[in-house]
C-alpha positions as CSV (number, residue, x, y, z in Angstrom):
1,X,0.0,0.0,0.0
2,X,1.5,3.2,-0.5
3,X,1.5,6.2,1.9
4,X,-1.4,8.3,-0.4
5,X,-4.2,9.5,1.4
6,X,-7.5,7.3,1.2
7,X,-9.1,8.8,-2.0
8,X,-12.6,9.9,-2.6
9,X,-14.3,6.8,-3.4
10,X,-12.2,4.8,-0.7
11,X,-13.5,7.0,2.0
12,X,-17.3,6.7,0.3
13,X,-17.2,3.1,1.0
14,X,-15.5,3.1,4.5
15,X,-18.1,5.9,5.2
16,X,-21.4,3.5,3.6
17,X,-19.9,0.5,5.4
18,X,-19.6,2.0,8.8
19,X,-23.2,3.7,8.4
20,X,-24.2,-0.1,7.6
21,X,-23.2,-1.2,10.8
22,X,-24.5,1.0,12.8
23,X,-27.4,0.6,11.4
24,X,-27.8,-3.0,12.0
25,X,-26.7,-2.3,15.8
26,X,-29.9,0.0,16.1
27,X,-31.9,-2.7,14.1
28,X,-30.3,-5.6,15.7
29,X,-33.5,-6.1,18.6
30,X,-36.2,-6.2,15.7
31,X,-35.0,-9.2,13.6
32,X,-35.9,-12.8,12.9
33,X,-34.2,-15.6,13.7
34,X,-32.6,-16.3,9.9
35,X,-32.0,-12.2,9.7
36,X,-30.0,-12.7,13.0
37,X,-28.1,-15.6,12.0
38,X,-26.5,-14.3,8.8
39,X,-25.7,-11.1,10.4
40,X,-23.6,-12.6,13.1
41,X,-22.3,-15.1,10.3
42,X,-21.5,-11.0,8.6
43,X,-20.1,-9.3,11.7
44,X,-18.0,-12.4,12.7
45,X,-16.0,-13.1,8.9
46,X,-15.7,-8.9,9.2
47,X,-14.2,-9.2,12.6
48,X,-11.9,-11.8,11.3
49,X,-10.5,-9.6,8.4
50,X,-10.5,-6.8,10.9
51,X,-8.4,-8.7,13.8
52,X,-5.8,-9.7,11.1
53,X,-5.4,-6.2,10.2
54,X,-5.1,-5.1,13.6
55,X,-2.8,-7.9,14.3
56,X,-0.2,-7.3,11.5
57,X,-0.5,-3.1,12.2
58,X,0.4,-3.8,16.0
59,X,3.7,-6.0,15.2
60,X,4.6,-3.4,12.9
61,X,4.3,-0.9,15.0
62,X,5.7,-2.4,18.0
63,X,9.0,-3.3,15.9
64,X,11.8,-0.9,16.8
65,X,12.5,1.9,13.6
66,X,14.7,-0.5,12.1
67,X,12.1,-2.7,12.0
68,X,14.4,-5.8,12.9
69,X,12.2,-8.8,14.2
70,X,15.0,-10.4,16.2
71,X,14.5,-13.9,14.5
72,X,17.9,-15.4,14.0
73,X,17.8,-16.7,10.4
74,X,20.8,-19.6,10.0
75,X,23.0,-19.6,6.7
76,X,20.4,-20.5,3.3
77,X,17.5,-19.9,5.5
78,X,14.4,-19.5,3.4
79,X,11.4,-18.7,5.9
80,X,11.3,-17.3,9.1
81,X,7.7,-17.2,11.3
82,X,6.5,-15.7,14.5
83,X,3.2,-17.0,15.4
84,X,0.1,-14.8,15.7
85,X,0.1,-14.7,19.6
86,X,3.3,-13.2,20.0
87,X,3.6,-10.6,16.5
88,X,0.4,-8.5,17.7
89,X,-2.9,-8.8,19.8
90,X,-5.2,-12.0,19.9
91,X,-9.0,-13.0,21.0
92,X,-9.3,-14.3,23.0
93,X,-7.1,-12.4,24.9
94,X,-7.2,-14.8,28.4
95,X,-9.0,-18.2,28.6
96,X,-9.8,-18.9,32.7
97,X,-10.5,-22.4,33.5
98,X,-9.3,-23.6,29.8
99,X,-10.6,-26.7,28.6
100,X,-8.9,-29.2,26.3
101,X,-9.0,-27.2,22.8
102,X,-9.1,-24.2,23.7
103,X,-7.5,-22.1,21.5
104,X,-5.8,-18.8,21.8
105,X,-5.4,-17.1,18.4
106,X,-5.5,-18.8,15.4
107,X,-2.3,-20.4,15.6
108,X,-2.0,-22.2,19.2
109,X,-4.1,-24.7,21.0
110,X,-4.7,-25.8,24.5
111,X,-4.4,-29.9,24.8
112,X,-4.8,-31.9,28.8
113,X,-6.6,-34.4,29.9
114,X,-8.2,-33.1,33.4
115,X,-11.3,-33.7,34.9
116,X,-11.4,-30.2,36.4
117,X,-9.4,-27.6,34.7
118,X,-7.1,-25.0,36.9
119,X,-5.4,-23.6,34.0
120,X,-5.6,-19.9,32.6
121,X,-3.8,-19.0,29.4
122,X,-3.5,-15.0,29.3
123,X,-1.7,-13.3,26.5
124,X,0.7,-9.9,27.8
125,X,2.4,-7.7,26.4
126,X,6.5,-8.1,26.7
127,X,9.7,-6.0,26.5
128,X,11.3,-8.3,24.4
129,X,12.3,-8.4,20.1
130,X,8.3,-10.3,20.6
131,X,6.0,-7.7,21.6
132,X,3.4,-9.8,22.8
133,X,3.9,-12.9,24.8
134,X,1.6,-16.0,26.6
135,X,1.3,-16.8,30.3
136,X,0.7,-20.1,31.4
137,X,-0.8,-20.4,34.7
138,X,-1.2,-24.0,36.3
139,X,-2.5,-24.9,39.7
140,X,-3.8,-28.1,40.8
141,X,-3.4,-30.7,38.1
142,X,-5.0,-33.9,37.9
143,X,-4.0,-35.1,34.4
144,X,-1.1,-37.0,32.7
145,X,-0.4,-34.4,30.0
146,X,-0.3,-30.7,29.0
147,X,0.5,-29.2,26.1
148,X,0.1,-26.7,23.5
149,X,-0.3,-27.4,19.6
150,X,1.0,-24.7,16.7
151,X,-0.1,-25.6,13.6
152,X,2.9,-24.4,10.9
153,X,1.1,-21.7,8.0
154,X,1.0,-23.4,4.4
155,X,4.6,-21.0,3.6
156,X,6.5,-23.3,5.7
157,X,5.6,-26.4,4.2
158,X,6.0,-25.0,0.8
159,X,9.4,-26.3,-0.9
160,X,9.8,-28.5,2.3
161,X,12.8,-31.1,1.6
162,X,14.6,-33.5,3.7
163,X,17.4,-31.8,3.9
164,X,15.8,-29.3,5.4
165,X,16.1,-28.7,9.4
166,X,13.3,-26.3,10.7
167,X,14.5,-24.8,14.2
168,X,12.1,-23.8,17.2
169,X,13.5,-20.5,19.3
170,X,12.0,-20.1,22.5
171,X,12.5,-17.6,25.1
172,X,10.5,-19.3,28.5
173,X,10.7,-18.0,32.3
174,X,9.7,-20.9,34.8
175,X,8.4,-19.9,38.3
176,X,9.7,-23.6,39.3
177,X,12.1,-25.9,36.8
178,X,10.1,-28.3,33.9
179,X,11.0,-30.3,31.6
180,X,9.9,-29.2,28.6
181,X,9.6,-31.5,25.4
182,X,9.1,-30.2,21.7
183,X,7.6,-32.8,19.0
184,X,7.5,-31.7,15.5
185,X,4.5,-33.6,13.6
186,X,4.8,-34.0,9.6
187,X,1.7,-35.5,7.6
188,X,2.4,-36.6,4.2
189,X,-0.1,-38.9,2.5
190,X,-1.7,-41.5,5.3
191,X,1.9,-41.2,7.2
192,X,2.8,-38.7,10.2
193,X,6.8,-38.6,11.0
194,X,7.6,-37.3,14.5
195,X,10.8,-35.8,15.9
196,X,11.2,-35.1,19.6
197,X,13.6,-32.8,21.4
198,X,14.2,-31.6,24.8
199,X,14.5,-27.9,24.9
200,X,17.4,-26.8,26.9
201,X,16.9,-24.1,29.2
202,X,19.4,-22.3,30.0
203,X,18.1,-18.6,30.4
204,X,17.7,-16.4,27.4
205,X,16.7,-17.5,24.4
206,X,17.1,-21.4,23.7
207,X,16.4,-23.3,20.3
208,X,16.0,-27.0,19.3
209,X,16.5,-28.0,15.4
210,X,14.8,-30.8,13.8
211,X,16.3,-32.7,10.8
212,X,14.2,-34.0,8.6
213,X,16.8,-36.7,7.3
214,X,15.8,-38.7,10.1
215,X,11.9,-38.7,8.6
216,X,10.6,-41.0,5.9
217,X,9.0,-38.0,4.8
218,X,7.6,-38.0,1.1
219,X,8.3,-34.7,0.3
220,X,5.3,-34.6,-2.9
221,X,2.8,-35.4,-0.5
222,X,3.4,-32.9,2.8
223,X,0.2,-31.8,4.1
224,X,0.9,-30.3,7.4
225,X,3.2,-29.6,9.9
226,X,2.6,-28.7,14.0
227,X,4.7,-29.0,16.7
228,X,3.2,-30.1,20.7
229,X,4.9,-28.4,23.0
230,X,5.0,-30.7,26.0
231,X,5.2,-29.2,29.8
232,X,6.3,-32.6,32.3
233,X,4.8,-32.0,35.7
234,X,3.1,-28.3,35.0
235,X,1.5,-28.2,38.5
236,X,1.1,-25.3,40.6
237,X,3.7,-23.5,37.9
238,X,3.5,-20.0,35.7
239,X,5.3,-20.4,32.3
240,X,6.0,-17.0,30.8
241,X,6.6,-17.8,27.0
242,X,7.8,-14.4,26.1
243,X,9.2,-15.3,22.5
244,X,8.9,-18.3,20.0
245,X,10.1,-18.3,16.3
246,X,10.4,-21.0,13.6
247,X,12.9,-20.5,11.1
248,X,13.5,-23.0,7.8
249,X,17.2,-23.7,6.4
250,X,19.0,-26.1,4.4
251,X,21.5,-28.3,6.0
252,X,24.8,-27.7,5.4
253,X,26.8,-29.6,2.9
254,X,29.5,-31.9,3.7
């Protein structure tokens, strides 16, 4: 887009649209049933459009000047990706009591198996190259797993190869020590290859890498990609996940 002002006829629409939609709040008591159902059907696919915009505008504007994103990119990398959740504002914004898939954004999902749930996600707002970030809050725990599930965008499994690695970046604060496991899921065809890492937290940003060489992976039929992040013995715990990047490179030849 370039930096023009809106002209004439942009600002026509914008002004009809808006006049629309204030309409249909006055009107909103007065309809039917079927009137009421394809106008929340409306208002939800504009909100949807409207929360992306507001999304990417926030992580622009929350870059510094320079606009660097702080995502290390490795020799021949050839795509870099900072989920939704932590590039600009979500809804919803905090999830009290979360129940298995629940999801936070469009990119991140709650999975447990608990009878009663004592778990809040909340997304904040951080100081670091992320400018948004999630908290994890656990108390009493009943189940035998947590975890949360990103599912990769279609531009990362675009021109995937084998002898690609992908690597996970994550930047965590523990109120207590975890163990936290990262499993990187690829479907091609009827067939799902898994790799598992343990991420080592040292303080700061940490990253795992995942090399696909050690996958059977048909790279003609790649469907999807997500990775579980895995949280061993999450009770009575806050996780702070103030960062988290994926970046895509080729490994190095030998």
């Amino acid at each position: 887009m370039s930096g023009k002002s809106p002209s004439f006829l942009d600002r026509l629409v914008q002004s009809r649209m808006l006049a629309r939609w204030t309409r249909a709040g006055r009107l909103v008591s007065a309809l039917g049933r079927d009137e009421l159902r394809q106008l929340r059907e409306d208002a939800r696919t504009l909100r949807r459009e409207l929360d992306r915009v507001l999304c990417v505008t926030e992580a622009r504007l929350a870059l510094p000047p320079d606009g660097f994103d702080g995502i290390v990119r490795p020799l021949g990398c050839d795509w870099v990706w900072r989920p939704d959740l932590w590039r600009g504002p979500v809804m919803p914004a905090g999830i009290v009591g979360a129940d298995s898939r629940s999801r936070i954004g469009e990119d991140v999902t709650l999975f447990h198996d608990c009878r009663e749930s004592e778990i809040t996600l909340r997304q904040i707002r951080a100081q670091d190259a992320a400018p948004f970030g999630l908290r994890l809050d656990v108390f009493r725990f009943d189940g035998s797993f947590l975890s949360l599930v990103l599912d990769l965008p279609e531009e990362g499994v675009a021109g995937l190869k084998r002898n690609h690695l992908i690597r996970l970046a994550m930047s965590v604060e523990l109120e207590r020590p975890i163990e936290i496991f990262c499993r990187l899921n690829v479907k091609h065809g009827p067939n799902t290859d898994q790799l598992v890492r343990e991420m080592p937290l040292g303080g700061g940003t940490d990253f795992v890498e995942f090399d696909l060489a050690y996958t059977k992976m048909n790279e003609k039929r790649v469907e999807k990609i997500w990775v579980d992040l895995i949280f061993e013995g999450p009770q009575m715990n806050q996780i702070m996940l103030r960062d988290l990047t994926f970046a895509r490179h080729p490994r190095a030849d030998i």
